[in-house]
C-alpha positions as CSV (number, residue, x, y, z in Angstrom):
1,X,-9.4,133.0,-54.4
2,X,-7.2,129.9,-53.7
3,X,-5.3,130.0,-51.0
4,X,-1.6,131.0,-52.1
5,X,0.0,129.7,-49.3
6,X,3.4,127.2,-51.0
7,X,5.2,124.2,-49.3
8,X,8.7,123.6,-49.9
9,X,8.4,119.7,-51.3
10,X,12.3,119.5,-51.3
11,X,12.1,117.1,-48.3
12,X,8.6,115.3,-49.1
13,X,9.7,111.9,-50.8
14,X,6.6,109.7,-49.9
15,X,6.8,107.3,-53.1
16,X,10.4,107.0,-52.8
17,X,10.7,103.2,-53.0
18,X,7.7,101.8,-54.4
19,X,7.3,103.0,-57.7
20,X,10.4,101.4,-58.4
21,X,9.4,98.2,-56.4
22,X,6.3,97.8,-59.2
23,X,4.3,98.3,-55.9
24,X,2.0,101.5,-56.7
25,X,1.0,102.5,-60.6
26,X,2.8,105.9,-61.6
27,X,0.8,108.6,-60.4
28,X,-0.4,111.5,-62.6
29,X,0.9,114.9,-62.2
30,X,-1.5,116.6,-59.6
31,X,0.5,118.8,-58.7
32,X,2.1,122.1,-60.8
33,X,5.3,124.5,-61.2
34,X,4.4,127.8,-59.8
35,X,7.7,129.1,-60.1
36,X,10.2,127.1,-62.5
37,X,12.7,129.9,-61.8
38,X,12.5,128.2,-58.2
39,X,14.8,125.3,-56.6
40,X,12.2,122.9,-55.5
41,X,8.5,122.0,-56.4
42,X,5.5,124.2,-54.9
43,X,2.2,123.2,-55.0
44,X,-0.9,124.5,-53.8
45,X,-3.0,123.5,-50.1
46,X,-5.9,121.8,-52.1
47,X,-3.3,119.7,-54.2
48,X,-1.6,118.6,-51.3
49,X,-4.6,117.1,-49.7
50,X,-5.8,115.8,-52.8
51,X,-2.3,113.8,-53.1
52,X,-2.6,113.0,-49.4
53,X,-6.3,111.0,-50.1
54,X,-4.4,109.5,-52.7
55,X,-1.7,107.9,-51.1
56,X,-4.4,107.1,-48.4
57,X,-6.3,105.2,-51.0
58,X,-2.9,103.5,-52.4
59,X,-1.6,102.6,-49.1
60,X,-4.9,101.1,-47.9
61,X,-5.2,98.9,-51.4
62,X,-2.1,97.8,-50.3
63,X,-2.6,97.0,-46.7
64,X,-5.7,94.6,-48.0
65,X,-3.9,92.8,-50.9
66,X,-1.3,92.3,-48.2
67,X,-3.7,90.9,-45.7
68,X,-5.6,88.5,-48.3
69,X,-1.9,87.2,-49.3
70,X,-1.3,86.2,-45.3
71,X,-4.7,84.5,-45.2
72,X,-4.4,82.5,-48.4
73,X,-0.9,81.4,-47.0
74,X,-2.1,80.6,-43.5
75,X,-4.8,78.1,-45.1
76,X,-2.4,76.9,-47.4
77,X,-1.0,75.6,-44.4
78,X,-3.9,74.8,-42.2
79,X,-4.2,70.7,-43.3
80,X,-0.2,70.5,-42.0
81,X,-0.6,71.8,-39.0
82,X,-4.4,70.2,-38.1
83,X,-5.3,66.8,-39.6
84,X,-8.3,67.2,-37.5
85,X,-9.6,70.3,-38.9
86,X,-8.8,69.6,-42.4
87,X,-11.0,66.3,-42.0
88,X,-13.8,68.5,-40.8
89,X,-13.4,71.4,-43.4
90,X,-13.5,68.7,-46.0
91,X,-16.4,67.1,-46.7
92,X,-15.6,63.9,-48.7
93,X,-13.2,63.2,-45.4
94,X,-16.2,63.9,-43.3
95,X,-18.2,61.1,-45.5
96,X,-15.0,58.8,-45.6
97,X,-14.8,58.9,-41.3
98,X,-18.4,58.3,-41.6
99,X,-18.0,55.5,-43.3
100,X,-14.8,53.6,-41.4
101,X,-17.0,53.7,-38.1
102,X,-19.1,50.6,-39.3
103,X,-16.2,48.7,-41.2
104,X,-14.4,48.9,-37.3
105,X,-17.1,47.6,-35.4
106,X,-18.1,44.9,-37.7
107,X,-14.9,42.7,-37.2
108,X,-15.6,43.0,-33.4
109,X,-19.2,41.7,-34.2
110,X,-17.7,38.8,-36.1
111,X,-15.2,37.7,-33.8
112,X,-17.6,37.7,-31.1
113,X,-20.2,35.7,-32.8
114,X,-18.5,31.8,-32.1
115,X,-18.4,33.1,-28.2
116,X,-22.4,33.6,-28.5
117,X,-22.7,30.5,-30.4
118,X,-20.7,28.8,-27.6
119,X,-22.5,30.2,-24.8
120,X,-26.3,29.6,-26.2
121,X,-25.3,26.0,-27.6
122,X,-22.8,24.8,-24.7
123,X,-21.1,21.4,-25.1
124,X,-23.1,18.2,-24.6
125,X,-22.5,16.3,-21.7
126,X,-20.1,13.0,-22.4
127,X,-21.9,10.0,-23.8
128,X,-19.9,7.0,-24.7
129,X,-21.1,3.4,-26.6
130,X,-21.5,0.8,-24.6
131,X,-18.7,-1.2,-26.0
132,X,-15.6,-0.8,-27.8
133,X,-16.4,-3.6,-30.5
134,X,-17.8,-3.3,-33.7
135,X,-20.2,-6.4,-33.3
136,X,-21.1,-6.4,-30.0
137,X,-21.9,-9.9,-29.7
138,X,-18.0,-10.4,-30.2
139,X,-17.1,-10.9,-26.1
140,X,-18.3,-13.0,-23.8
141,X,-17.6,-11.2,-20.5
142,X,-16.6,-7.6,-19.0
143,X,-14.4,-7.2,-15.7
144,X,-16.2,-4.1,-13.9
145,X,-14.5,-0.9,-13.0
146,X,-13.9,-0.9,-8.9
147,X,-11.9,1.3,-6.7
148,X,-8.8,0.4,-4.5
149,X,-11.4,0.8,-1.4
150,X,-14.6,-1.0,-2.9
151,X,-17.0,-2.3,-0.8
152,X,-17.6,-5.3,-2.7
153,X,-13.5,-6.6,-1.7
154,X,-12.8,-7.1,-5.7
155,X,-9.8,-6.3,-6.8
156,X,-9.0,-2.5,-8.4
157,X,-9.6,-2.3,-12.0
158,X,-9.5,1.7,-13.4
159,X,-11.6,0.6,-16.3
160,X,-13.4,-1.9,-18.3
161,X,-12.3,-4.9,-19.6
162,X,-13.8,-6.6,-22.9
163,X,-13.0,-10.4,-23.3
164,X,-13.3,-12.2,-26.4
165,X,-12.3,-15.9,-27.4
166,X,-12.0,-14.6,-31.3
167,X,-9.0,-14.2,-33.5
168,X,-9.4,-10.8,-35.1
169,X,-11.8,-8.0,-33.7
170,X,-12.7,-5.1,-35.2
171,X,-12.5,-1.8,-33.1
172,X,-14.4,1.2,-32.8
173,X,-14.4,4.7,-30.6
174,X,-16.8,5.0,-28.5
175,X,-16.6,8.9,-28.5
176,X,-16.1,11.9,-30.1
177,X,-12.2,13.4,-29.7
178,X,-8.5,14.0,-30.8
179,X,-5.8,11.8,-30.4
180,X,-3.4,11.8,-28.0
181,X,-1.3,8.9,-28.4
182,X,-1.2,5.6,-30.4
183,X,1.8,3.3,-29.7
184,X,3.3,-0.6,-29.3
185,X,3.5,-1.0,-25.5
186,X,5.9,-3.2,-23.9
187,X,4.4,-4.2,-20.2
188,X,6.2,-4.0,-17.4
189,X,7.3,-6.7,-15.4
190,X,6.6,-9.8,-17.9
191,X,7.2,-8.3,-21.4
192,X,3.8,-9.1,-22.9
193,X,3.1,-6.9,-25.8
194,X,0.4,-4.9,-26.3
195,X,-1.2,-1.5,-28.5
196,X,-2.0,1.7,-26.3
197,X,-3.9,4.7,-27.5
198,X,-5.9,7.5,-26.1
199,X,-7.8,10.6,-27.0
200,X,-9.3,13.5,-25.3
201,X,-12.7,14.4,-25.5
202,X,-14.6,17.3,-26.4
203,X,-15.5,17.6,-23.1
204,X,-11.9,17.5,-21.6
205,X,-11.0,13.8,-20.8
206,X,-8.8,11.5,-21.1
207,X,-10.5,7.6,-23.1
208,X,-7.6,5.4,-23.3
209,X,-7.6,1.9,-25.0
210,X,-5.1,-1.3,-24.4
211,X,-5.6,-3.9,-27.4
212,X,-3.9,-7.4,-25.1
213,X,-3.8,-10.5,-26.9
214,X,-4.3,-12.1,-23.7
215,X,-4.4,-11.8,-19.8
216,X,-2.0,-12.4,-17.1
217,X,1.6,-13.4,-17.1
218,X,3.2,-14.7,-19.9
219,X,5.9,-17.2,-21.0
220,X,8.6,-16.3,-23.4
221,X,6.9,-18.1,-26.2
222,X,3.7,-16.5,-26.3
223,X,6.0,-12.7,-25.4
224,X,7.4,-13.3,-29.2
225,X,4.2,-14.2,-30.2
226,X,2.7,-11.2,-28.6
227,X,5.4,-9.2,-30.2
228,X,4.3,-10.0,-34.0
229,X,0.4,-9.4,-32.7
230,X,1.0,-6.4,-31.5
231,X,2.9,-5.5,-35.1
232,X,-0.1,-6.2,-36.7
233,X,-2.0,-4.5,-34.7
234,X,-0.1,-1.6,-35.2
235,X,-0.2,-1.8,-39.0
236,X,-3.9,-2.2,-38.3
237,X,-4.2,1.5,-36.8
238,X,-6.2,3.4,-39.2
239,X,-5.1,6.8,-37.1
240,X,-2.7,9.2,-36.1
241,X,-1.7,11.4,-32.8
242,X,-3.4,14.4,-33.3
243,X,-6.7,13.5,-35.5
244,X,-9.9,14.1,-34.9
245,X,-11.8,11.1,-34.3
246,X,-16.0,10.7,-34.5
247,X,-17.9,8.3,-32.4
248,X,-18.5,4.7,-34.1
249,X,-15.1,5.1,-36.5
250,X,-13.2,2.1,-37.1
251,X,-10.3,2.0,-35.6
252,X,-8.3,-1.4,-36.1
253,X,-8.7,-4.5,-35.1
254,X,-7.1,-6.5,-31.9
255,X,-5.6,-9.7,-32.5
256,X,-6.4,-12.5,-29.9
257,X,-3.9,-15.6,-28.6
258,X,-6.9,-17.0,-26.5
259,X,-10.2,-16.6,-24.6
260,X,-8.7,-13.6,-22.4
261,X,-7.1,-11.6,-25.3
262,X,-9.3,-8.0,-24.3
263,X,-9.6,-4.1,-25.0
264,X,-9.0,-2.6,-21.5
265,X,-10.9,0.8,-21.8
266,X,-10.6,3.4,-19.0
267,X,-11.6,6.9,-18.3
268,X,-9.2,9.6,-17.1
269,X,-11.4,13.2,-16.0
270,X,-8.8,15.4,-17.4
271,X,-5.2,15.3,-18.7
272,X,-3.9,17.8,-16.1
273,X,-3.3,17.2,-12.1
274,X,-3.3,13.6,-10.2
275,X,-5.2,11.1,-12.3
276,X,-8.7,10.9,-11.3
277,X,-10.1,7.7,-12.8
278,X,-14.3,7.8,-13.4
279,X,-16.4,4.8,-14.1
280,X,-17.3,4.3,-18.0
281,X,-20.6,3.3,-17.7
282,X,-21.9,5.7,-15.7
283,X,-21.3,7.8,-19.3
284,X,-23.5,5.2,-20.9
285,X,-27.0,5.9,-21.6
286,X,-27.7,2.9,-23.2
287,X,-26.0,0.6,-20.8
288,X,-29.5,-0.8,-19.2
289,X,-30.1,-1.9,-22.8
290,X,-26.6,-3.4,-22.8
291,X,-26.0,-7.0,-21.6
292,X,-22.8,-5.4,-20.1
293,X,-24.0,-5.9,-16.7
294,X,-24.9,-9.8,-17.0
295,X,-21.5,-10.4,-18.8
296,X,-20.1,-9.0,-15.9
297,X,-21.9,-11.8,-14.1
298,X,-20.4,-14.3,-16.6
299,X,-16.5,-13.2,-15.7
300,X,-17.2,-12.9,-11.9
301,X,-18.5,-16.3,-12.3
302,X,-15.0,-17.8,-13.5
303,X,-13.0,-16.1,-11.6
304,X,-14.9,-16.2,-8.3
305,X,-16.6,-18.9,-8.8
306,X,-19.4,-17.6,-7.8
307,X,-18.6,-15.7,-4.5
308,X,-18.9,-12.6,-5.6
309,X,-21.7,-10.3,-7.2
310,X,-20.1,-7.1,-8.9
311,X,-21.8,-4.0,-10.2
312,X,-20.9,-2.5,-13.1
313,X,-19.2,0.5,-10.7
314,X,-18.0,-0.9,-7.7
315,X,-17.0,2.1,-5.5
């Protein structure tokens, strides 16, 4: 026997709403009319439980589609909010960051090679050619480098003087180096004319050169004479301020009024702080193969007559 026991449904609207929002399908009729004479709907215990699992079932099918919308939305949104994770979720990123590493630290390889190269292979010391001349049978005496204080009592020279009795001499470098400076010189007090250059070494100093047609003080005549030798000198000067010059190039050629027309050649240890002035031969290797030290003889001979015996380095 079913249980007869009715309940007035007048107040019980639990669908109101979503059937109309397309939410829930339209249910089927579970339920029955006892008493159509009635005002309201009565339906049986059993029927109401049944509709009860149902909207249980409904609701919870809801609830879930619900849930799987928010989670599909939240990883929508993941890669925004997280580069990081999305590069780890992703796996050609993964390959991709794998893949940068290298191409970063290979530059860094690269720059750091010349420093290596540098450090295993450091720079050779300076060696200079014993003489600024091409033909080095073209002077006939050298004037020694000495110091203000020399022992010896000669007087200060901060270089190396190269005579020659010829006309035209061709010049070389006797090092490696960049150019500094290449210029008509005017000389102070007497006027005499003369071609200055210098370069700097790989090594850091400072090789100067003064192409003089002659020596010592000078009249007006041979001044304007000196004037159009040192022109042609200039005209001669197969380089420019800042080249790079090898050891042995041609350089130009000095142009001679008599037996004490010279290249002065002196050696500065650096372009930076008071000038420190070294001895070029003792950046000679071949200088005891060299007759440089017995043509110093020769010039100490005429202008000493004799009296004194210089080294090549007088300190």
């Amino acid at each position: 026997m079913s249980d007869e026991r009715v309940y007035d449904l007048r107040e019980f609207h639990p669908l109101d709403g979503l059937q109309n929002k397309g939410e829930l399908p339209v249910l089927p009729q579970l339920f029955s009319l006892d008493n159509p004479g009635k005002k309201g709907l009565q339906v049986s215990y059993n029927k109401i439980i049944k509709l009860g699992l149902l909207l249980t079932i409904a609701l919870s099918a809801c609830a879930a589609e619900g849930t799987t919308t928010g989670t599909s939305g939240s990883l929508t949104q993941e890669p925004g909010n997280g580069g990081a994770e999305a590069t780890a979720t992703v796996e050609p990123n993964s390959t991709a960051a794998a893949t940068t590493v290298p191409a970063q630290t290979q530059p860094t390889a690269t720059t750091e090679q010349p420093q290596s190269d540098q450090s295993s292979d450091p720079l050779q010391p300076l060696n200079l050619l014993a003489t600024p001349f091409v033909d080095v049978g073209d002077y006939w005496g050298v004037q020694p480098f000495a110091t203000k204080t020399n022992q010896l009592g000669v007087q200060f020279h901060n270089g190396i003087d190269y005579f020659t009795g010829q006309e035209k001499v061709a010049i070389q470098a006797v090092s490696d180096g960049r150019v500094t400076f290449v210029d008509v010189y005017e000389r102070q007090p007497d006027g005499a004319f003369q071609i200055n250059l210098a370069w700097q070494t790989p090594t850091g100093e400072i090789i100067s050169y003064s192409l003089e047609p002659s020596a010592g003080p000078a009249d007006q005549a041979k001044i304007a004479e000196q004037k159009l030798l040192a022109q042609k000198m200039m005209e001669s000067m197969t380089i420019q301020v800042g080249e790079q010059i090898v050891q042995g190039q041609f350089l130009g050629y000095l142009y001679g009024q008599d037996d004490w027309a010279h290249v002065h050649m002196s050696l500065k240890e650096s372009a930076r702080g008071p000038e420190k002035w070294l001895c070029p031969t003792d950046f000679m290797p071949t200088v005891e193969e060299s007759d440089l030290a017995s043509k110093s003889l020769i010039w100490a001979d005429r202008l000493y007559k004799g009296s004194k015996q210089p080294q090549l380095c007088n300190y």
